[in-house]
C-alpha positions as CSV (number, residue, x, y, z in Angstrom):
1,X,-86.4,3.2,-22.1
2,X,-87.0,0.6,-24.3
3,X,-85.2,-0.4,-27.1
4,X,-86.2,-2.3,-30.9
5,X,-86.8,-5.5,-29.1
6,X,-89.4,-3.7,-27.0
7,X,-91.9,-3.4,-29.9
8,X,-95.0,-5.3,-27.7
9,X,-97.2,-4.2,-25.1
10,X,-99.3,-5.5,-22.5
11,X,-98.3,-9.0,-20.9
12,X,-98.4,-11.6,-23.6
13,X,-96.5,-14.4,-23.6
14,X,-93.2,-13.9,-25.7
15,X,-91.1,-16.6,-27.6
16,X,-87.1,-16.5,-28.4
17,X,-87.1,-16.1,-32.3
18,X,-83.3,-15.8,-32.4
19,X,-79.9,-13.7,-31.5
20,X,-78.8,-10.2,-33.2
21,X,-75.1,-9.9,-34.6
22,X,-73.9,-9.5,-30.7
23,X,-75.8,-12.8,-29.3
24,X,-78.3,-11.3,-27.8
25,X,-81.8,-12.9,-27.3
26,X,-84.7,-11.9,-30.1
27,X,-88.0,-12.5,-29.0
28,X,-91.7,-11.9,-30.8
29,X,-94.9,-12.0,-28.8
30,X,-97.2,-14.9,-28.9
31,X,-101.2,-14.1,-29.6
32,X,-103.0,-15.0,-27.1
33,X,-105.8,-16.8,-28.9
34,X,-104.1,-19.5,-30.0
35,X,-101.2,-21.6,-28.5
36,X,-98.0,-21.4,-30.2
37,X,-97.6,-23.3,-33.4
38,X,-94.3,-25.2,-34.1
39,X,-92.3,-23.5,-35.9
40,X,-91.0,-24.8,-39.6
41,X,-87.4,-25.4,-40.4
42,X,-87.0,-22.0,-42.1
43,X,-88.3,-20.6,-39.1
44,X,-86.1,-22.5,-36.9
45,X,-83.4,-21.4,-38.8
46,X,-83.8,-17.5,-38.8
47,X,-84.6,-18.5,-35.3
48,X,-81.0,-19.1,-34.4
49,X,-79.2,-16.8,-37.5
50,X,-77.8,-14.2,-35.3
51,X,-78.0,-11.9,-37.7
52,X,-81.1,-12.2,-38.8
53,X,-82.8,-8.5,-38.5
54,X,-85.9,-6.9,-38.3
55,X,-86.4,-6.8,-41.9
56,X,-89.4,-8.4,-44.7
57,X,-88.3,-11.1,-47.0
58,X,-86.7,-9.8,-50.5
59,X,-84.3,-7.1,-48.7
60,X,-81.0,-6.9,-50.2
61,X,-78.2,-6.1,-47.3
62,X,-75.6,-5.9,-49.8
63,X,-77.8,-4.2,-52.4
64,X,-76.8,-7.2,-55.5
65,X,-80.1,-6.2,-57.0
66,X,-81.4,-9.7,-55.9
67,X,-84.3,-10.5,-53.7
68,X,-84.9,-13.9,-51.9
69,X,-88.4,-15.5,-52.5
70,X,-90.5,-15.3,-50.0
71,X,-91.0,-18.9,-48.6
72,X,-94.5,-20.6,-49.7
73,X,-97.0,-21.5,-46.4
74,X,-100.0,-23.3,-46.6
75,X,-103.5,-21.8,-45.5
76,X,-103.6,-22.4,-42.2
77,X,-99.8,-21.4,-40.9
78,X,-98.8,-18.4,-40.6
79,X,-95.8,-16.7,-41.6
80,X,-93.3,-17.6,-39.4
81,X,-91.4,-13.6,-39.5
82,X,-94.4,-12.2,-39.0
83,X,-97.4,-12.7,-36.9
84,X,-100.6,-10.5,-37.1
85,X,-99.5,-8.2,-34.5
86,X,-97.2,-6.9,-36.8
87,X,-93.9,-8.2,-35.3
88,X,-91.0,-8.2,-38.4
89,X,-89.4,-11.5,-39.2
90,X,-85.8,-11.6,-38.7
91,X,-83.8,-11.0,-41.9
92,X,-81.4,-12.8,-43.7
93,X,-78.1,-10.8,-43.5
94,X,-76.6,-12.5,-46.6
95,X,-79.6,-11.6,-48.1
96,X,-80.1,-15.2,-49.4
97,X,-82.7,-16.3,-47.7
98,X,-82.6,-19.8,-49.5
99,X,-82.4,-23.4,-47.6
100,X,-82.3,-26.5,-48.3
101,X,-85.1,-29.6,-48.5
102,X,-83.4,-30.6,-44.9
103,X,-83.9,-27.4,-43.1
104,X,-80.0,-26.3,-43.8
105,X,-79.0,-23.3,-45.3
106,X,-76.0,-23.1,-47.6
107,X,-74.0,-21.6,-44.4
108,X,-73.8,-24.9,-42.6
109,X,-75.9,-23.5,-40.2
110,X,-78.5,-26.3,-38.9
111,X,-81.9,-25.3,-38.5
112,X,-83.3,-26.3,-35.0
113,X,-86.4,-25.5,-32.7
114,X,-87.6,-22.0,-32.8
115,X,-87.3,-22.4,-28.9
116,X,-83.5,-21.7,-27.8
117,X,-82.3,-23.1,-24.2
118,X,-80.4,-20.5,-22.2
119,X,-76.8,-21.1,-21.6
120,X,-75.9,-22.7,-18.1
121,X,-75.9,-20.1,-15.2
122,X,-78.7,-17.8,-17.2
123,X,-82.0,-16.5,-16.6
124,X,-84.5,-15.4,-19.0
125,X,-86.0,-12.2,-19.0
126,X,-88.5,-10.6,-20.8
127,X,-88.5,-7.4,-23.1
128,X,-89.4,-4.1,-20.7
129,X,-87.9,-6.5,-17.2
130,X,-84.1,-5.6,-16.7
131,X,-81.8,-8.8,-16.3
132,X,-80.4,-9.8,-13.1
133,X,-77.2,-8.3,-12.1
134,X,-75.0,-10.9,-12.7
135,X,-76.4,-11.8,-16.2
136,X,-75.8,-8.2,-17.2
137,X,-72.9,-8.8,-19.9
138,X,-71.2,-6.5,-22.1
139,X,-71.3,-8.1,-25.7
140,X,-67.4,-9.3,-25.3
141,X,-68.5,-11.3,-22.4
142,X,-71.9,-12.9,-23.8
143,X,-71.7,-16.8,-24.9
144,X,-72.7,-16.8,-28.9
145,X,-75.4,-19.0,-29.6
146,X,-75.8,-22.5,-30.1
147,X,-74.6,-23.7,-33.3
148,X,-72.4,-21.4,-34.3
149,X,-68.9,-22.5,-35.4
150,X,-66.9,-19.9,-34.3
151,X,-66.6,-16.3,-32.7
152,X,-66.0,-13.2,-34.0
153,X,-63.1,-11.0,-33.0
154,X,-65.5,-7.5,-32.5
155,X,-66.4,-9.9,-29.3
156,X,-62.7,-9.8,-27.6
157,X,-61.4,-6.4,-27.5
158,X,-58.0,-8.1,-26.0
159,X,-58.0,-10.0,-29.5
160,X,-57.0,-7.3,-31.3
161,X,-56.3,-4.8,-28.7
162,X,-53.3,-6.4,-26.6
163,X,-53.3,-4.8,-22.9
164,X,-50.0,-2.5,-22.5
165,X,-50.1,-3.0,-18.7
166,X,-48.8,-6.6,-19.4
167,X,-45.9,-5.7,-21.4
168,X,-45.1,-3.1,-18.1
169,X,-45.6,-5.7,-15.6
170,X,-43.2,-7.6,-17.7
171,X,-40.9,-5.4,-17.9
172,X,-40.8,-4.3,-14.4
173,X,-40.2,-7.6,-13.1
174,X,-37.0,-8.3,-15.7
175,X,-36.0,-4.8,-14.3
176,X,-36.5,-5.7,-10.3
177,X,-34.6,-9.1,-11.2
178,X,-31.7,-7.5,-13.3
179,X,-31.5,-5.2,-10.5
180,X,-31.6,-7.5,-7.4
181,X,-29.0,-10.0,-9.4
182,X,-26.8,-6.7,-9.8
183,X,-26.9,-6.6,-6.4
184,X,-25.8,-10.2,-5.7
185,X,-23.0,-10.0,-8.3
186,X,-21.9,-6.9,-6.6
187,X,-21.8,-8.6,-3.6
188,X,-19.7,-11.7,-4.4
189,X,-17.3,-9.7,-6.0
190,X,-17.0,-7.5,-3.0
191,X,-16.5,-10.7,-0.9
192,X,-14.2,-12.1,-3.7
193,X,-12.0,-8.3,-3.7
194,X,-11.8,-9.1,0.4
195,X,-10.6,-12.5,0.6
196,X,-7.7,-11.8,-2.3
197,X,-6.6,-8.5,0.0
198,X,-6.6,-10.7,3.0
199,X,-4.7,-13.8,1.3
200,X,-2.5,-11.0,-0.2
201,X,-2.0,-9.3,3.0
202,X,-0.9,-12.9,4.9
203,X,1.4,-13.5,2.3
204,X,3.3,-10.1,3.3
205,X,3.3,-11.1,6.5
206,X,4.5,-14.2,5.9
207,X,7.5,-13.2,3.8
208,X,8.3,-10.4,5.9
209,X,9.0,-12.6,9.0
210,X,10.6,-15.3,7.3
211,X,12.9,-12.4,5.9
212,X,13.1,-11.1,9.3
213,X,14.0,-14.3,10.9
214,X,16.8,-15.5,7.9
215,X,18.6,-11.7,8.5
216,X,18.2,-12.7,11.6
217,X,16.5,-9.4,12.9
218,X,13.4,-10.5,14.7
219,X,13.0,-9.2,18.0
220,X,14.6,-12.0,20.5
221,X,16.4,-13.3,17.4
222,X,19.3,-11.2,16.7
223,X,23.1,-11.6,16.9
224,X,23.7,-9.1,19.4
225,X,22.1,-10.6,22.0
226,X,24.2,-13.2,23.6
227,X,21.5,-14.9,25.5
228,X,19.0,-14.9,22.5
229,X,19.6,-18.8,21.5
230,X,20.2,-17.4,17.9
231,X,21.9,-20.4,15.6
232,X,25.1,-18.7,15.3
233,X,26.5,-17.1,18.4
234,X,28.4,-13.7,18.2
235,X,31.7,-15.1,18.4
236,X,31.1,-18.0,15.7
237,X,29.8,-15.3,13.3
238,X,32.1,-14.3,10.4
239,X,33.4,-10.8,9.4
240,X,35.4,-9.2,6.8
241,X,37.2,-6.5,8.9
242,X,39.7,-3.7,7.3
243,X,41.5,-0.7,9.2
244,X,41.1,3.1,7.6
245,X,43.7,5.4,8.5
246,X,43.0,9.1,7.8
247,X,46.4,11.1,7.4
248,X,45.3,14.9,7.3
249,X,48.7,16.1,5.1
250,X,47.8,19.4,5.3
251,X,47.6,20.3,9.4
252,X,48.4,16.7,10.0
253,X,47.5,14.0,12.5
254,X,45.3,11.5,12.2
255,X,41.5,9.7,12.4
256,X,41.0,5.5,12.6
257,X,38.3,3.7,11.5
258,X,37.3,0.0,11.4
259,X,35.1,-0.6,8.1
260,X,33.1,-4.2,9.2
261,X,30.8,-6.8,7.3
262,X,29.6,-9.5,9.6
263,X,28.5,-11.9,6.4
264,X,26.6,-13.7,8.9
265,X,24.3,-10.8,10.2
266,X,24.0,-9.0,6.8
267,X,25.1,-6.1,8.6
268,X,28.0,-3.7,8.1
269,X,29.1,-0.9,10.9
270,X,31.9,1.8,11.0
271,X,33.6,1.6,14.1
272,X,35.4,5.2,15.0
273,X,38.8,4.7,17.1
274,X,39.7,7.5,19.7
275,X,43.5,8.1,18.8
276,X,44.2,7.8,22.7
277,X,43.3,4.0,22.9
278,X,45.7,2.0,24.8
279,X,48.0,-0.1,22.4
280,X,50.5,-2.5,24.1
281,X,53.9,-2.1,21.8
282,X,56.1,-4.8,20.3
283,X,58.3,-4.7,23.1
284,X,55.6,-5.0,25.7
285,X,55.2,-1.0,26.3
286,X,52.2,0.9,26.7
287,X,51.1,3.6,23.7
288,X,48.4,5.0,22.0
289,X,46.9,4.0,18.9
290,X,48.3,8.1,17.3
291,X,51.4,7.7,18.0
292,X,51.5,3.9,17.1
293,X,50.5,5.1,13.6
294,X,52.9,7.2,13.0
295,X,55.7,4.8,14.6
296,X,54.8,1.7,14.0
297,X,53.1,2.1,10.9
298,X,50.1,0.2,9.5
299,X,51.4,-3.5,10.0
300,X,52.4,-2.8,13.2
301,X,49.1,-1.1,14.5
302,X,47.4,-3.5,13.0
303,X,48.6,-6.3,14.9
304,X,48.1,-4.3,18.0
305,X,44.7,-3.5,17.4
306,X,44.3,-7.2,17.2
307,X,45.7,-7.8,20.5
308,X,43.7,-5.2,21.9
309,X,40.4,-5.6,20.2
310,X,40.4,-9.5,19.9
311,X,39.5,-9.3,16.2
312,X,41.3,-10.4,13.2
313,X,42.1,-7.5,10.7
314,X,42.2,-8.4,6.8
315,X,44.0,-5.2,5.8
316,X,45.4,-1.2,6.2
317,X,43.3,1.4,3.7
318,X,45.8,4.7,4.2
319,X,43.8,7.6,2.9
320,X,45.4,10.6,2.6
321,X,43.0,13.5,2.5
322,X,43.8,14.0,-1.1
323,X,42.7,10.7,-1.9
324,X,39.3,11.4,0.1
325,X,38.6,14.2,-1.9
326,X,39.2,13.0,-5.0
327,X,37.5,9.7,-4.2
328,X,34.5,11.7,-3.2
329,X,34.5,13.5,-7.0
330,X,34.7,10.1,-8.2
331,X,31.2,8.8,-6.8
332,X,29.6,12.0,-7.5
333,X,29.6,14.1,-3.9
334,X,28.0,12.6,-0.8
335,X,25.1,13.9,1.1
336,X,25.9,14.0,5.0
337,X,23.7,15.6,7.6
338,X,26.1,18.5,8.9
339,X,26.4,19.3,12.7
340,X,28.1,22.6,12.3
341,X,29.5,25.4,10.4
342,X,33.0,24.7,8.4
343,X,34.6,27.8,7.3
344,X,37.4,27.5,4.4
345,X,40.4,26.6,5.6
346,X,41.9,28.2,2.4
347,X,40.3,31.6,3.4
348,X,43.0,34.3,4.2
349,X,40.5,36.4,6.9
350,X,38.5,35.3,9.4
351,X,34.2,35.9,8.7
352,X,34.0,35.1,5.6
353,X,31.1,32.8,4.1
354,X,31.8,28.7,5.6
355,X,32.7,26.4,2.9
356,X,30.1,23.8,5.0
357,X,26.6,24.9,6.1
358,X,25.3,23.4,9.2
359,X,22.0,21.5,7.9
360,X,20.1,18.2,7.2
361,X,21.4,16.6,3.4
362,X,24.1,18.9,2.7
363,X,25.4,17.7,-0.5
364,X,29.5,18.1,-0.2
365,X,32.2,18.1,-2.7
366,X,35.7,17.0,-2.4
367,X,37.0,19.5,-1.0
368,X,34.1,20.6,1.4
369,X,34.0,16.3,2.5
370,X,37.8,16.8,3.8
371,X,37.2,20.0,5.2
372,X,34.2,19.0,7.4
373,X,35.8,15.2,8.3
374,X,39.2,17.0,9.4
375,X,37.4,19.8,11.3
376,X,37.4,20.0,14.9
377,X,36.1,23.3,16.9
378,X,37.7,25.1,19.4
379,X,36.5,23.7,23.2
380,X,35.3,20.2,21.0
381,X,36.5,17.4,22.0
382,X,38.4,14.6,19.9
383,X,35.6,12.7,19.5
384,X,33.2,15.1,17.1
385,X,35.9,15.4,15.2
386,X,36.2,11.6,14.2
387,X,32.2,11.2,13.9
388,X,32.4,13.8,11.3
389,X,35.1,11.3,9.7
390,X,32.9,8.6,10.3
391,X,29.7,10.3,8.7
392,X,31.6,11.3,5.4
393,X,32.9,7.6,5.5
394,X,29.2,6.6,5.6
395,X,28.5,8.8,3.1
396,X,30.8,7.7,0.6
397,X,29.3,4.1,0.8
398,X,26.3,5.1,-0.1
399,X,27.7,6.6,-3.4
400,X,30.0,4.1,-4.4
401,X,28.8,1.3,-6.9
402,X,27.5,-1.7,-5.0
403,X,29.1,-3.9,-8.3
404,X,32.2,-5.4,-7.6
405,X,33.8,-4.9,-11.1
406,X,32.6,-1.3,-11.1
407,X,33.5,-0.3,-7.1
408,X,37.3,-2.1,-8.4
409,X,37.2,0.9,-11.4
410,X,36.7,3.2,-8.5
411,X,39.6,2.4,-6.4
412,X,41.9,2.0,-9.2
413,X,41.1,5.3,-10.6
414,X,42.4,6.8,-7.4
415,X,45.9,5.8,-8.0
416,X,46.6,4.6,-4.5
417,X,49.8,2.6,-3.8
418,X,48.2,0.1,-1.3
419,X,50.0,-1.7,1.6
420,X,50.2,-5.2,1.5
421,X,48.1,-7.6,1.4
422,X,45.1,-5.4,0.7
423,X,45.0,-5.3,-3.4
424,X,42.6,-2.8,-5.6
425,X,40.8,-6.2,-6.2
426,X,39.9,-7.4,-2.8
427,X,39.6,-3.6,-2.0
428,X,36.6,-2.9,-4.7
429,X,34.7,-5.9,-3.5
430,X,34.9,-5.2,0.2
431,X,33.4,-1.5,-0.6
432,X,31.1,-3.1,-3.0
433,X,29.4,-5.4,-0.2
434,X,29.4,-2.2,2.6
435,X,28.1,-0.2,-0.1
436,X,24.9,-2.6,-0.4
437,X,24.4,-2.6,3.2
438,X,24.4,1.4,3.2
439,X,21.5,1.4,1.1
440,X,19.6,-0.9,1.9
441,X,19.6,0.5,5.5
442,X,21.8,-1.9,7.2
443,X,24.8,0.0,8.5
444,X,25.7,2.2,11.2
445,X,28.5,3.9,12.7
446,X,29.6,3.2,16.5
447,X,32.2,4.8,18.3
448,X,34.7,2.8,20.8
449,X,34.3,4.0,24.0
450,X,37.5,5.2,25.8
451,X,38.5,5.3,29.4
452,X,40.7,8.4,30.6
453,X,43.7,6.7,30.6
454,X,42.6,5.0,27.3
455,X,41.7,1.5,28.4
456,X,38.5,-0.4,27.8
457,X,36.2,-0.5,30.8
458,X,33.9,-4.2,31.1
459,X,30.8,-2.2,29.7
460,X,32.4,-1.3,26.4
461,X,33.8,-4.5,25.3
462,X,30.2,-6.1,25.4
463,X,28.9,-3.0,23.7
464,X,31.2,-2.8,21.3
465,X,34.2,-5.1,21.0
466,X,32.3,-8.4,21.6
467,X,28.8,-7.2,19.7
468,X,30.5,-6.0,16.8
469,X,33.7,-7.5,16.4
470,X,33.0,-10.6,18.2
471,X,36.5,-10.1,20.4
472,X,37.5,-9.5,23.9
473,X,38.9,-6.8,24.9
474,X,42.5,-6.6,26.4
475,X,44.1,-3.0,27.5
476,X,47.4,-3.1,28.8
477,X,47.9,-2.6,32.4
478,X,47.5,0.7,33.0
479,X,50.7,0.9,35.5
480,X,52.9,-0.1,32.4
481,X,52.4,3.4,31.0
482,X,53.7,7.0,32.8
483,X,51.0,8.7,34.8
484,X,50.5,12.6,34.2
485,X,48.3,14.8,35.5
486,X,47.1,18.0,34.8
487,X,46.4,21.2,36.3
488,X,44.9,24.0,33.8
489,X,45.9,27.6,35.0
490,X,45.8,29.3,31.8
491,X,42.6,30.6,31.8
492,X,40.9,28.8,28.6
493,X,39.3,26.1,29.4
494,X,40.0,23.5,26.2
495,X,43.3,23.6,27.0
496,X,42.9,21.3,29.4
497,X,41.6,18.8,26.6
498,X,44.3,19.7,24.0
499,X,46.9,18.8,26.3
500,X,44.9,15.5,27.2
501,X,44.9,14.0,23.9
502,X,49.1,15.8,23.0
503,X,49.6,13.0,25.9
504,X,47.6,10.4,25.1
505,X,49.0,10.4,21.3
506,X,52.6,10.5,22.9
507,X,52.0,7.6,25.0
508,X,50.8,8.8,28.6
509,X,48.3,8.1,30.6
510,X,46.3,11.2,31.2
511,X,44.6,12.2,34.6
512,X,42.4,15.2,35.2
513,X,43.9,17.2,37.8
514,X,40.7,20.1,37.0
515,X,41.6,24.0,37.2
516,X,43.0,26.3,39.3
517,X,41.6,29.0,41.0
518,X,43.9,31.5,39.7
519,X,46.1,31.8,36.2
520,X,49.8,31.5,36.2
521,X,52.2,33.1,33.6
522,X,54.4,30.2,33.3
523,X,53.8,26.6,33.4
524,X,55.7,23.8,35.4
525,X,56.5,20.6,35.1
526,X,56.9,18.5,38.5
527,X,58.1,15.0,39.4
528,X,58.5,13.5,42.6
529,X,61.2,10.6,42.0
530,X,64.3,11.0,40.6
531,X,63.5,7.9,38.5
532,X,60.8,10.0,37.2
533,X,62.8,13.3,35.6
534,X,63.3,11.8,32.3
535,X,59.3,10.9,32.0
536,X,59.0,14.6,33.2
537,X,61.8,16.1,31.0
538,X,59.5,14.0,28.1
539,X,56.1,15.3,28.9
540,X,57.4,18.9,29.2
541,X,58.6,18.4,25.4
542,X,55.7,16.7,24.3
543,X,53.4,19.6,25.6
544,X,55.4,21.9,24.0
545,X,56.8,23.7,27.2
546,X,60.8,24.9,27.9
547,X,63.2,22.3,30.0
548,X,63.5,24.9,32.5
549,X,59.9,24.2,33.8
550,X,60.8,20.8,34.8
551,X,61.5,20.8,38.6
552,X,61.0,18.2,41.4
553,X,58.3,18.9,43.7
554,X,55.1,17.1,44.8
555,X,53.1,15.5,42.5
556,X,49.1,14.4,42.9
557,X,47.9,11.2,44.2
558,X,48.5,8.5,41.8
559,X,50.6,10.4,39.2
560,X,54.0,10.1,38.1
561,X,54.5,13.6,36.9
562,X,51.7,16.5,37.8
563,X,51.8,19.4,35.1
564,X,50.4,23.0,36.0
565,X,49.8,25.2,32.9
566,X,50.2,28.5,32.8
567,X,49.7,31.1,30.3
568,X,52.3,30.4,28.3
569,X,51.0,26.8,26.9
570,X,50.8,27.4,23.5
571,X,48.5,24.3,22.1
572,X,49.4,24.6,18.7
573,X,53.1,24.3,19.3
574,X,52.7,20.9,20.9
């Protein structure tokens, strides 16, 4: 296929006559009968006027109306567009065609050799012979020729054209390094979260065992044990101690309590008395702490209990259960967790509905508080009794106002005449402190431990007497007391255990003599020494039973008196 610059055939030789308006090579073909003549400065310059076309002189490109002269030769040149094979001179395309004396034209463009040298790394082909491969350029790529002062932007299609798949590339990498420094941030602050839970998580740890170790509650640490090295040993450790006396006015008798704060410890404890503990008299006899209450009254068991106990006592809290019940409306009921049914002891038949459900948080008034801390079952023993005194007692410490000023209010509200030296005042703030320790969790209730015959065995004053009163503990001899055992024949099992504690609250040391194999209709009272028929006279009225049961006879092993009952024990009479 050829194209315009094809025009000539054959195989003459073929001169460069200049560039078109994309820099490509123009040539003309020489005649072969003469050599080639050199070319005059106008031809030199349409020689290397890239846009010089294929058009005669006196064309018009812009159609002005103008044509340039056609230059002037002498007779023997030719014309240097046009030879006489017909080849077209290249045009002007500013349709000028004018230069100056020197060979310039007004376009600065300097008018050189007709003969152009190829660019470096070039080789020249002919018209009709296709270019080596690698000089195959696309007219963006192709040098513009010598002399020219500048290139034009239709040769750079990126000129004007900008590339989008930079812009994308650009993008994508601000994206992959926002991304990947996401990441990094995400992970210091990860590592930064871990360390403050860590350093948080010492801290705790810290503070909790150097809580631990002030209360003095770390494992190895505490006051209870004696060989623990603690700073303060039991005995040197200081509590605020007061006695609570129960008095049940309506079926009577009574319960004891010790309310203790060991200031050292931080911790406070109710410690239940068993009415038949051994108390050693003012005169040196033997009696129980019931009957020393109701003889000796509050001074006087007081300083017995000291003796006994090895403590020191600050003061006697009498509480009536009127008192109880209307301290109990005062704090705003109590929640205790019940062990049993209470039925109302104001109900005139038996069945009805119980004023006290047997359950976990039973809230209790007044009146339901006394009822359940005063009720004792048939066949129960003494004991459950007073820990249902002891968890109303716990109860109300967890109602009453921990404030001094405020717990004060309480107690004064209730009206009480107090004994001596306890005042309202000193009163208030000792309820106020127990009443912290309740709930914050740092109070229990313990009960003392009784021997059959009402002393304190070695095991229970370290459990209980040294531990949490920080005494020793000193019964009285047991011998000093009058020795009675007893036989049940009555059929009913807890009477056995009524009459154990009738005795024990009268003074007597109680001995189990078990049951017999048969019942009896009338009950007997036998002693053994004639020094002994006044102590056996007294145990027959203290259980309740005629004089004429009193009769000398043999008594068990180790007993002063031994008492049989027979049907006709009547508990409630004793």
């Amino acid at each position: 296929m050829n194209d315009r610059y094809d025009a000539g055939y054959g195989t003459e030789p073929y001169e460069l006559v200049g560039y078109d308006e994309y820099g490509r090579p123009m040539y003309r073909q020489i005649p072969a009968q003469q050599a080639p003549a050199q070319p005059s400065a106008q031809a030199q310059q349409a020689a290397y006027d890239p846009y010089a076309q294929q058009q005669g002189y006196g064309y018009d490109l812009y159609a002005t109306g103008q044509q340039a002269p056609a230059p002037s030769y002498g007779p023997d040149r030719q014309h240097p567009a046009h030879d006489p094979y017909g080849s077209p001179a290249p045009y002007d395309p500013y349709g000028t065609g004018t230069q100056d004396a020197a060979g310039h034209d007004p376009y600065g463009q300097a008018a050189t050799s007709a003969q152009q040298p190829r660019a470096a790394g070039q080789t020249a082909y002919i018209p009709q012979q296709a270019g080596p491969a690698e000089d195959a350029h696309t007219p963006e790529e192709t040098e513009p020729a010598p002399g020219r002062g500048e290139y034009h932007t239709e040769q750079f299609a990126f000129v004007e054209e900008p590339d989008g798949d930079s812009e994308d590339v650009i993008d994508w990498l601000k994206f992959t390094e926002n991304r990947t420094e996401r990441r990094e941030e995400a992970r210091r602050r990860a590592r930064a979260r871990i360390t403050a839970l860590l350093v948080v998580l010492a801290l705790v740890a810290v503070g909790s065992v150097g809580y631990l170790w002030f209360a003095g509650k770390l494992p190895g640490l505490s006051s209870s044990d004696g060989e623990s090295g603690t700073a303060t040993p039991v005995a040197a450790q200081k509590r605020d101690v007061i006695v609570v006396h129960l008095h049940n006015t309506g079926k009577g008798g009574t319960s004891t309590a010790l309310l203790v704060d060991n200031t050292t410890t931080e911790q406070g404890t109710t410690v239940l008395l068993p009415n038949s503990l051994a108390l050693t008299g003012d005169d040196g006899s033997t009696t129980t702490l019931a009957k020393s209450v109701d003889d000796d009254g509050a001074s006087g068991t007081r300083d017995q209990l000291d003796t006994v106990l090895g403590t020191s006592i600050q003061g006697t809290w009498r509480l009536d259960t009127p008192y109880l019940q209307n301290l109990v409306e005062l704090v705003g009921n109590i929640e205790v967790d019940t062990d049993t049914d209470v039925p109302d002891p104001d109900a005139k038949t038996k069945g009805t509905t119980p004023l006290v459900h047997k359950g976990r948080d039973q809230t209790l008034s007044g009146k339901m508080a006394v009822a359940y801390a005063t009720y004792r079952a048939s066949g129960e023993s003494e004991n459950a009794q007073l820990e249902r005194f002891g968890q109303v007692m716990q109860g109300v410490l967890r109602k009453i106002s921990s404030d001094p000023s405020s717990a004060t209010t309480t107690v004064q509200t209730l009206a009480q005449i107090l004994d001596p030296p306890l005042t309202d005042k000193d009163l208030g703030a000792f309820l106020a402190k127990l009443s912290d320790l309740a709930k914050s969790g740092d109070y229990k209730t313990a009960l003392l431990p009784v021997q059959a015959d009402g002393t304190l065995s070695a095991q229970t004053g370290d459990s209980v007497v040294k531990d949490i009163l920080g005494g020793t503990a000193k019964s009285p001899d047991a011998g000093s007391a009058v020795r009675v055992s007893v036989q049940n024949a009555t059929g009913a099992k807890d009477d056995t255990e009524k009459a154990r504690v009738v005795l024990l609250n009268g003074g007597f040391t109680f001995l189990e003599g078990g049951s017999a194999s048969g019942t009896r209709a009338a009950s007997e009272v036998i002693y053994a020494d004639a020094a002994d028929k006044a102590n056996a006279s007294e145990v027959a009225k203290t259980l309740g039973l005629p004089a004429g049961s009193v009769t000398k006879g043999t008594v068990s092993s180790g007993a002063d008196v031994s008492v049989v009952l027979g049907r006709d024990y009547e508990p409630s009479s004793s």
